[in-house]
N, C-alpha and C positions, 0 to 999 in steps of 0.2 A: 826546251820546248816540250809542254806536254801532249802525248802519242792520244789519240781519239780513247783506243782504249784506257787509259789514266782517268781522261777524262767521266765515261760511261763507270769506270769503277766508282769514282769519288760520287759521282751523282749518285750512284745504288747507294752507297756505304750514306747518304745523304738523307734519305729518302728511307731507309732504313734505321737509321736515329730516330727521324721525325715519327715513325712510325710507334717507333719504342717509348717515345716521350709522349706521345698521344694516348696507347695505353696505358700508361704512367697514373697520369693525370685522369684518365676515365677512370682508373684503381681507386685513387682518390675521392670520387665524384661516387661513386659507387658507395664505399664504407660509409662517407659524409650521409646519404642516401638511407642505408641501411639503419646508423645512427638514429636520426631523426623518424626512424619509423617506429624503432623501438621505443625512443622518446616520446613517442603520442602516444601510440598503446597503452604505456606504462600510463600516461597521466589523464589519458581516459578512461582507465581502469580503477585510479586512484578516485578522482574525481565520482564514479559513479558509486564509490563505497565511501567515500566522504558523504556526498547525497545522503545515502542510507542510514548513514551515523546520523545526521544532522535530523531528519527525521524521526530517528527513534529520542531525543532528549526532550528532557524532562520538564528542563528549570534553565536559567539564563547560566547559572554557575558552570551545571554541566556544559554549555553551548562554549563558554569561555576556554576550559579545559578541553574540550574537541578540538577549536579552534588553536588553541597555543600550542597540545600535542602536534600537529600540522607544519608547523615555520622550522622548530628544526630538520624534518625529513625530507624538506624542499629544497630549505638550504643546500644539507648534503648531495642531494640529487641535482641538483642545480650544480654544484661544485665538481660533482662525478663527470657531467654533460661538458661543462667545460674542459675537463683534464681528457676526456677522449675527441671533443675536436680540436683539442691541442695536437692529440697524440698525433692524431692523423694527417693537419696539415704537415707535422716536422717530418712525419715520413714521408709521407706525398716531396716534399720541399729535397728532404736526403735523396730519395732516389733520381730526381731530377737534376738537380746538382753534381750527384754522383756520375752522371750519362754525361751531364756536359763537360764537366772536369775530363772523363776519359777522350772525348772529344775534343775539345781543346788541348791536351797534350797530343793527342795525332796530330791536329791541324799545325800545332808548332812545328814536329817533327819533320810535316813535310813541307811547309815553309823552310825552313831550315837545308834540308834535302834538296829543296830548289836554287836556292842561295849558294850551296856548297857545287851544285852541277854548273851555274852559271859562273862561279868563280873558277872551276878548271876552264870553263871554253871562252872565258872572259880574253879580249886581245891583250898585249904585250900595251904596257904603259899605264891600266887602269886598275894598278891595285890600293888606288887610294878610292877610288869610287865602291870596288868592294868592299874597304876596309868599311867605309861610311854605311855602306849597306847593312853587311855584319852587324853594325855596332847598332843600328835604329832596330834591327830586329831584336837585336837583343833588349835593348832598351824597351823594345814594344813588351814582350817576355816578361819582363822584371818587373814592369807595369802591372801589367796583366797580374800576376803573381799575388801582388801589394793587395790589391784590389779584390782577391781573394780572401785574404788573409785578415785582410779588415772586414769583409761582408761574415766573412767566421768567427771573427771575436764579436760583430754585432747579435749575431743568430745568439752564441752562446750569452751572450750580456742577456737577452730577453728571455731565452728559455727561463735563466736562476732568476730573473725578477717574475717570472710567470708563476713560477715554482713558489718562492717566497711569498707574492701575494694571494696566491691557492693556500698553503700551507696557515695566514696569517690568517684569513679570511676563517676557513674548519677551524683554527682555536679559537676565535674570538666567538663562530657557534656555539661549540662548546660548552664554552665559560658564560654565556648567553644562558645556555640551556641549563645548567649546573645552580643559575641561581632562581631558576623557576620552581 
């Protein structure tokens, strides 16, 4: 049976996660934030000296050449913007991940902790009912586990196609730009 204070602790230690994982997730909300400020600036700044350029030409050619100078720095910029709120949801994602992984190994442990207190005060005759018990938590465990394990080969499966399609996308700029 759990003592009131068990219970008051787990509620703090509770409450105190949610806490951690709230500023987590504002960290995240924040950079995201930060990002797209820099994002406009940059491209109200760009924007306001394209204006000027455009202005100062001459002849249609030149307008042509202004204009196609422009596609691949956008590109890349474009490519940049993407590869930092990559960056930031994966960390945002790790550190959150990381809190509840170390949380869910406590909460196993004291599942398990409780299991093992009720199987000593457990009566005389019912050690098939704990064996059963045992065996589901563990089972729940094992589960749990899998279900880890595959949600982490998925993250890494899309990171390297995120990567690969970034990486495919800049050369084919490139070789775009290369025969201009």
């Amino acid at each position: 049976m759990l003592t009131a204070e068990q219970l008051m602790a787990s509620h703090k230690a509770n409450i105190e996660t949610l806490f951690g994982l709230t500023h987590k997730a504002f960290e995240g909300v924040e950079k995201l934030v930060e990002l797209n400020v820099q994002a406009t600036k940059a491209a109200l700044a760009e924007t306001a000296n394209h204006a000027h350029a455009v202005m100062g030409v001459k002849d249609a050619q030149e307008l042509m050449a202004l204009q196609a100078g422009m596609v691949q720095p956008l590109a890349e910029k474009t490519a940049a913007y993407s590869r930092h709120l990559y960056d930031i949801a994966t960390a945002a994602g790790a550190d959150l991940g990381k809190t509840l992984e170390a949380q869910t190994a406590d909460a196993q442990k004291k599942v398990m902790g409780l299991v093992d207190s009720a199987t000593k005060n457990a009566p005389a005759g019912s050690e098939t009912a704990v064996a059963v018990m045992k065996s589901a938590v563990a089972a729940a465990n094992n589960a749990f586990e899998s279900m880890q394990k595959a949600v982490k080969q998925a993250t890494d499966m899309a990171e390297t196609n995120f990567k690969t399609a970034a990486t495919t996308a800049m050369n084919a700029n490139k070789t775009v730009a290369k025969k201009r």
